[in-house]
C-alpha positions as CSV (number, residue, x, y, z in Angstrom):
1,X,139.5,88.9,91.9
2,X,136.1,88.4,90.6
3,X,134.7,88.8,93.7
4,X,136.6,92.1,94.4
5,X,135.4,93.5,90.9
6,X,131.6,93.3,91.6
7,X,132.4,94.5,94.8
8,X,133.2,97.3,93.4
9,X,130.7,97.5,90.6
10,X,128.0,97.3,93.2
11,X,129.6,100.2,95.6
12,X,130.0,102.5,92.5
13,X,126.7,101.6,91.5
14,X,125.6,102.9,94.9
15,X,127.5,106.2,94.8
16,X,125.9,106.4,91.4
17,X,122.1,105.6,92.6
18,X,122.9,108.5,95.8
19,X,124.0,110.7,93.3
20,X,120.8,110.9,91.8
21,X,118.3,110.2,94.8
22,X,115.1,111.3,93.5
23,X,113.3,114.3,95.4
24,X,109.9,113.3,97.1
25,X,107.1,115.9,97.2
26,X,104.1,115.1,99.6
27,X,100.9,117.0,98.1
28,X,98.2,117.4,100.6
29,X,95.0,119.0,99.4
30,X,91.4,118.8,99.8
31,X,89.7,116.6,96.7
32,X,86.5,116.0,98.4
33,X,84.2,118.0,101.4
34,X,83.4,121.8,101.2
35,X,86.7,122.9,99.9
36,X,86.9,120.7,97.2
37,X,86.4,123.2,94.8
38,X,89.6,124.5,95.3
39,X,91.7,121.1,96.0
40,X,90.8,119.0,92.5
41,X,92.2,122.0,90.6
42,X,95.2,121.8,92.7
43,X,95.8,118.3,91.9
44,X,95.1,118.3,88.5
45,X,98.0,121.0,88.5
46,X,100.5,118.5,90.2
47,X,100.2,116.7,87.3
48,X,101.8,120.0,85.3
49,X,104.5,120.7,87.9
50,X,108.3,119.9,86.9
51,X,109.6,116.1,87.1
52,X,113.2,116.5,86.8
53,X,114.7,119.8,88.0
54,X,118.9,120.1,87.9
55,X,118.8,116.7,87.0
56,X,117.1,115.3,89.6
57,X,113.7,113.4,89.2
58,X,110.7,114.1,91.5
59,X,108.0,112.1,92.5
60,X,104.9,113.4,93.9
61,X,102.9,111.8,96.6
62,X,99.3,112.8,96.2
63,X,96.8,112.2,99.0
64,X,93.4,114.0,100.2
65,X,92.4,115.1,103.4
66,X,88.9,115.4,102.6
67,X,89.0,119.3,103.7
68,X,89.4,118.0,107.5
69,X,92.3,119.3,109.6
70,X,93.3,116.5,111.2
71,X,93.2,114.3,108.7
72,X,95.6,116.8,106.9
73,X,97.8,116.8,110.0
74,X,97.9,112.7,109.4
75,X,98.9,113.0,105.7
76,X,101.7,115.0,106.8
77,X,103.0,112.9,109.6
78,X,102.8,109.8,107.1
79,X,105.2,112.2,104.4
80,X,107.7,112.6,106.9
81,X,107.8,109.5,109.2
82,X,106.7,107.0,106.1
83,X,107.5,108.9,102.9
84,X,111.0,111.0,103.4
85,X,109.5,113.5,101.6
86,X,112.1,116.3,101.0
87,X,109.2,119.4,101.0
88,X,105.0,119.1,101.7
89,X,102.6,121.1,99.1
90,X,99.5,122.0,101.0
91,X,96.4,122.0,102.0
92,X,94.0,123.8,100.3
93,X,92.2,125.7,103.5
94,X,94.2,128.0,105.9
95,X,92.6,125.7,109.1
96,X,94.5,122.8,107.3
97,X,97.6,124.5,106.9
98,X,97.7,126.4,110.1
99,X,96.9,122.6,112.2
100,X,100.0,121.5,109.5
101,X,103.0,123.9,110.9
102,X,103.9,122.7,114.2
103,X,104.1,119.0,112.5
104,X,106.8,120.0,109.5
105,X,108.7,121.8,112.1
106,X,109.3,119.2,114.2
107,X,109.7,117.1,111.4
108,X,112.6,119.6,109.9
109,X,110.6,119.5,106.5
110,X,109.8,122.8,104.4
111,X,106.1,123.2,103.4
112,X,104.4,125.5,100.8
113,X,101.2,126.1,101.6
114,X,98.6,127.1,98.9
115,X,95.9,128.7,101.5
116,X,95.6,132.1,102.1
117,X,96.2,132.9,106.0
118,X,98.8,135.4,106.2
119,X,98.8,133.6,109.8
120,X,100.3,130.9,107.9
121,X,104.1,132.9,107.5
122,X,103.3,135.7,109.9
123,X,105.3,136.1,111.9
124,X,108.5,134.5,110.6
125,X,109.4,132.8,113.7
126,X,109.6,129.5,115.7
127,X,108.0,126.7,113.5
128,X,107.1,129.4,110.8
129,X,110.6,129.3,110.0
130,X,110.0,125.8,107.6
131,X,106.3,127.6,106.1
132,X,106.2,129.4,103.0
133,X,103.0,130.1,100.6
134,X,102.2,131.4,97.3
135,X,98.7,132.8,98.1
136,X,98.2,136.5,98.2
137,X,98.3,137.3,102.0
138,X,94.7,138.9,103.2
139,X,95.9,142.1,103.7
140,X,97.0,142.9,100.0
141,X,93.9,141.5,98.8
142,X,91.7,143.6,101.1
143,X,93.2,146.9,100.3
144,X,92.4,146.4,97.1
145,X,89.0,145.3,97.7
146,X,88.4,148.8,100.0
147,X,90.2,150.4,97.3
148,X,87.7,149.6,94.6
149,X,85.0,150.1,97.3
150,X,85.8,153.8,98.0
151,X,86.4,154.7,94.4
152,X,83.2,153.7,93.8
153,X,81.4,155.3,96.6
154,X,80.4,152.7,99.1
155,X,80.6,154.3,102.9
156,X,79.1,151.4,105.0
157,X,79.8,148.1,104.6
158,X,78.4,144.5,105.6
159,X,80.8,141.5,106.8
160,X,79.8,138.0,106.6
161,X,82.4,135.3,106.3
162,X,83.6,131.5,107.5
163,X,83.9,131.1,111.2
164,X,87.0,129.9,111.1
165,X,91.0,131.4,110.2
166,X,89.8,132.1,106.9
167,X,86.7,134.7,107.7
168,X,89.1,135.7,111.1
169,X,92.4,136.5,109.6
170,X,89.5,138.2,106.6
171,X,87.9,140.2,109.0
172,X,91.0,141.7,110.7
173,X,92.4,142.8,107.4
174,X,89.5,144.0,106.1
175,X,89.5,146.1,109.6
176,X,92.4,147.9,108.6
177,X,91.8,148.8,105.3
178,X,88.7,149.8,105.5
179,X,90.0,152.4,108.8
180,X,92.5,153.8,105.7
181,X,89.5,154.2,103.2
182,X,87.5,156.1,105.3
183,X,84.8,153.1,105.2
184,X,82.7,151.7,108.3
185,X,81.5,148.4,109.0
186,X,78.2,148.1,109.8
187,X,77.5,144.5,111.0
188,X,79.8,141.4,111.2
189,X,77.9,138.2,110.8
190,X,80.0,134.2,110.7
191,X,78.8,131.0,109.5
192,X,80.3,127.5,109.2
193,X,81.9,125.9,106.1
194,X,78.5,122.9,106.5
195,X,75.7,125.5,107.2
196,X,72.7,125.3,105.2
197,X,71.1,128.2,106.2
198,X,72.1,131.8,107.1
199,X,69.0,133.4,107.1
200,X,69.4,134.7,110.4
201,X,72.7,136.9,109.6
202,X,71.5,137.8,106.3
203,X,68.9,139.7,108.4
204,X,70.4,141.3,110.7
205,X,73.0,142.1,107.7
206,X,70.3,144.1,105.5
207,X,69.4,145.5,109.0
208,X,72.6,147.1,108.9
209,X,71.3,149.3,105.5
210,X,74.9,148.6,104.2
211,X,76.1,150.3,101.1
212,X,78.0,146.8,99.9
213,X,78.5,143.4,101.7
214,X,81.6,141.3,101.5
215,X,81.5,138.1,101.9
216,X,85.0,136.3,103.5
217,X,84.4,132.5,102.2
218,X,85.7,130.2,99.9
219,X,84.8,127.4,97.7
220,X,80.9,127.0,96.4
221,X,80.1,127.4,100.5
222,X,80.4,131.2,99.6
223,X,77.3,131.1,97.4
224,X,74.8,130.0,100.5
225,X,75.5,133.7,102.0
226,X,75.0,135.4,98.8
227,X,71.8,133.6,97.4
228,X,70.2,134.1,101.1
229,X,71.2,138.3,101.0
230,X,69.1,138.4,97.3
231,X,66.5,136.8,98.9
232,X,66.1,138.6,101.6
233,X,66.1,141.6,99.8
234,X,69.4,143.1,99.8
235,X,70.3,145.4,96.3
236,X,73.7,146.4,97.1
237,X,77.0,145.5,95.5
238,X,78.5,142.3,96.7
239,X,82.3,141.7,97.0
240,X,83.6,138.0,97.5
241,X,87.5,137.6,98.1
242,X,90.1,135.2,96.1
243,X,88.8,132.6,97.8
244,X,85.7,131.5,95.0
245,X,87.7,132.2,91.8
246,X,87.1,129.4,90.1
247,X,84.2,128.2,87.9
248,X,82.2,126.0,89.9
249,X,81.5,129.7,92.0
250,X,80.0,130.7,89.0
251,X,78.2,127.3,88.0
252,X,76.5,126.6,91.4
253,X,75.4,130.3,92.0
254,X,74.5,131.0,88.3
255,X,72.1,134.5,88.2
256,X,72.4,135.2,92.1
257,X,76.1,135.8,91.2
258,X,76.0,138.0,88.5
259,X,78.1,141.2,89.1
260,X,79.9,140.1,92.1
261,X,83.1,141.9,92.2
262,X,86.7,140.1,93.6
263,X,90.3,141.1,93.9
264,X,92.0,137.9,92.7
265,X,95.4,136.9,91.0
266,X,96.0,137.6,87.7
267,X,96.2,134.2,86.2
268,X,92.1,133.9,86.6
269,X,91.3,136.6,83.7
270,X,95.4,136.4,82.1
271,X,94.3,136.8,78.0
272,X,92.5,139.9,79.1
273,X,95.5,141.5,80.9
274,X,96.9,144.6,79.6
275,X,100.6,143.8,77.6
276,X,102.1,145.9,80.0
277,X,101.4,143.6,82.6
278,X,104.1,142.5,84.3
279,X,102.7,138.8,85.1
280,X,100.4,138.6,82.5
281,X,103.7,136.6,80.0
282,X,104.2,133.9,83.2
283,X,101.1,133.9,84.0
284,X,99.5,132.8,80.6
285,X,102.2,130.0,80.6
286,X,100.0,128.0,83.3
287,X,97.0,129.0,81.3
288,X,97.8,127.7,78.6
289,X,99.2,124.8,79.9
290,X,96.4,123.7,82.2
291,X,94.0,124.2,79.5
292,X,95.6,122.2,77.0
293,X,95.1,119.2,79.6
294,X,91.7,120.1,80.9
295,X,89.8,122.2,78.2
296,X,88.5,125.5,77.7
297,X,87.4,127.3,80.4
298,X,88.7,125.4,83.1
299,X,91.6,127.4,84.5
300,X,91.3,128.4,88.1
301,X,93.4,130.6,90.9
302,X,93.2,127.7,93.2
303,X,95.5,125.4,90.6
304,X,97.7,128.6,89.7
305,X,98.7,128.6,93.6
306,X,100.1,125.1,93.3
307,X,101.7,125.8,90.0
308,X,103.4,128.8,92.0
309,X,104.8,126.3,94.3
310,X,106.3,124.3,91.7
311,X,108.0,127.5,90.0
312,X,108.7,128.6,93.4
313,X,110.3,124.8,94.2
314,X,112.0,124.5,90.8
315,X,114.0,127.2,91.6
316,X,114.8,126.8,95.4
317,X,116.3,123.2,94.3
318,X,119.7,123.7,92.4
319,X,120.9,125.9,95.5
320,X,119.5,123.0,98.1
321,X,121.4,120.5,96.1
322,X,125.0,122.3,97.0
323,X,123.7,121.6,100.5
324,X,123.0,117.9,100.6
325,X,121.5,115.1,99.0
326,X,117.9,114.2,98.5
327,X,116.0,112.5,101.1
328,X,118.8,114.0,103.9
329,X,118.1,116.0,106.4
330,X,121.1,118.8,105.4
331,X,118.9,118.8,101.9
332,X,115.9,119.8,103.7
333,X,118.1,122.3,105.7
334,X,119.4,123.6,102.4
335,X,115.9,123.7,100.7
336,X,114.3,125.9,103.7
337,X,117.0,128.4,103.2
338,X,117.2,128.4,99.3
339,X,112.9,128.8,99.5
340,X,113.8,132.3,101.8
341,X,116.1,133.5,98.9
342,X,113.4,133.2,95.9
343,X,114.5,136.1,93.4
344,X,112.3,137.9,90.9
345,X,111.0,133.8,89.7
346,X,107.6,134.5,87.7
347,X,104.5,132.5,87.9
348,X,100.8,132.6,87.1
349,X,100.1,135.1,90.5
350,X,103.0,137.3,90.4
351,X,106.3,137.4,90.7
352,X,108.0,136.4,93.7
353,X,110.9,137.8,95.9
354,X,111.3,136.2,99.2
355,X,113.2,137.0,102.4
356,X,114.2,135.6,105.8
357,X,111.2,138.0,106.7
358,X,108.9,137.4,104.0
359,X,108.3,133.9,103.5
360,X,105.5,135.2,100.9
361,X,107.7,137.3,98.8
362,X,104.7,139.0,96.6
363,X,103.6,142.3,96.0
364,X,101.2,144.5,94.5
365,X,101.9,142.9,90.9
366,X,99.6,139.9,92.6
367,X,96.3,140.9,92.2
368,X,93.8,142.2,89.9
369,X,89.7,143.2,90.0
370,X,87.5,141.1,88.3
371,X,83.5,141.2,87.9
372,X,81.1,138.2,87.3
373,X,79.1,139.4,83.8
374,X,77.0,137.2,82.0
375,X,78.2,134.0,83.8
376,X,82.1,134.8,83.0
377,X,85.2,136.7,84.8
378,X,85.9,139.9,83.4
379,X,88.8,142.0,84.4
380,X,88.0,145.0,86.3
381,X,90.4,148.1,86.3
382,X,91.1,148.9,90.2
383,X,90.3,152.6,89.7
């Protein structure tokens, strides 16, 4: 009889143990190389994210992958095949995410990415199907950028950006909307992430005689481009894209930045946001939040895009867990779909609506103009 009853204890202790599996989140992001600009703010953020959502605790698995692609491909593999991780939050560069999808679909495990390649969900198809993100696709961010451009008179325009998916997927978008603004492209120059010198394109860019350049880059590897144009002589007006929005930008490329113009998420200039903006409530939340940990001044777009994954993941979760239990593969199954089905959840970028089509699920709420003046971000009305 005594046997029987810690039989018994044990198996109900078991039930009890399944019935509150914790959830495992791999983080992938890039801490160190040229992108770490973007990654450590993303990490510090993990540290922000939600550890018990509908009752169930979740752990994080942090690791870096040093702003290399494969080595981000091998962090994922070890989540899945090592780890059981339920859901992969990463990497911080669209090369790292894009070399990332083929290896969660085949491993059946849903992945936010926090990179900006719309590449990265589009189209919504084959292994896409297990991809979401909560960066602003290129597109929205570019018609905002020509936008600002033609309502301030610029006709011609210079392109320099990464030779990669970043300054591709850029360029394309920037294609289209400048066709719709009436704006022409007058030279289309590429470097690499590790170049030290672009003295070459910067040429052949004031060449051009463009009214304004924009520069597709991310990270303090955007400032090389930028410095080089001033020297050379170049007096236009300089656009960057979301890509530098954070304060080392500013700190490496001190007076050779001043007045660059951006169109960025709202959480980078949130206290100055009109009250009738619609994100600027959710959006100060992570502001305030992140500061409190890391001090003034410290709040970036790059940790707001992880913090959208957590809000994003918080509220995919209590619909997953009516499909199975953590760490099964019917709780990853459930999880994809709930992520498709994201409904009006605000967060530090804007507020997000997802479909079976739109693994994104934001919209014009998402982005804002700011200006570099006297070594700060200053919100910049689009008109």
């Amino acid at each position: 009889m005594k046997f029987i009853k810690i039989t018994l204890l044990s198996v109900a202790l078991c039930f009890s143990a399944l019935s509150f599996a914790d959830i495992n989140v791999g983080v992938t992001v890039s801490t160190t190389g040229p992108a770490a600009s973007l990654g450590i703010p993303e990490k510090n953020t993990v540290a922000l994210l939600p550890k018990i959502v509908a009752g169930q605790k979740i752990n994080y698995i942090i690791l870096d992958d040093a702003s290399d692609t494969t080595a981000a491909v091998k962090n994922t593999r070890k989540f899945i095949s090592e780890d059981k991780v339920d859901l992969i939050i990463g990497s911080s560069t669209s090369p790292n995410s894009l070399a990332m999808i083929d290896v969660v679909a085949e491993g059946t495990t849903p992945m936010i990415s926090v990179s900006a390649a719309s590449r990265i969900v589009e189209p919504v198809d084959g292994p896409r199907r297990w991809v979401y993100k909560t960066t602003q696709n290129d597109i929205s961010m570019a018609l905002a950028t020509a936008e600002h451009m033609a309502n301030n008179g610029v006709k011609t325009v210079g392109f320099i950006g990464f030779s990669d998916a970043y300054g591709e997927g850029w360029y394309q978008a920037f294609v289209t909307a400048t066709d719709l603004k009436k704006i022409k492209i007058v030279s289309n120059e590429r470097y690499v992430r590790t170049d030290s010198s672009v003295s070459g394109q910067a040429l052949r860019i004031v060449g051009s005689k463009p009214d304004a350049v924009l520069i597709a880059a991310s990270g303090t590897p955007a400032v090389l481009p930028q410095k080089t144009l001033k020297e050379v002589g170049f007096k236009g007006v300089v656009y960057q894209t979301l890509g530098v929005a954070n304060n080392d930008f500013i700190r490496v490329g001190g007076k050779d930045v001043e007045g660059t113009l951006l169109a960025v998420g709202p959480i980078l200039v949130a206290p100055q946001l009109p009250t009738t903006n619609p994100v600027k409530k959710s959006a100060m939340a992570y502001y305030k939040a992140y500061e409190d940990v890391y001090g003034k001044g410290s709040v970036s777009t790059f940790g707001g895009h992880m913090w959208d994954a957590g809000q994003v993941m918080s509220a995919a979760i209590p619909e997953a867990l009516k499909g199975g239990k953590p760490g099964t593969p019917a709780f990853r199954a459930a999880l994809r779909a709930a992520l498709e089905n994201i409904k009006e959840v605000p967060a530090s970028h804007g507020i997000y609506n997802t479909t079976p089509t739109d693994h994104l699920g934001l919209d014009q709420r998402s982005r804002v103009m700011v200006k570099i003046e006297n070594g700060t971000w200053k919100y910049e009305p689009l008109n």
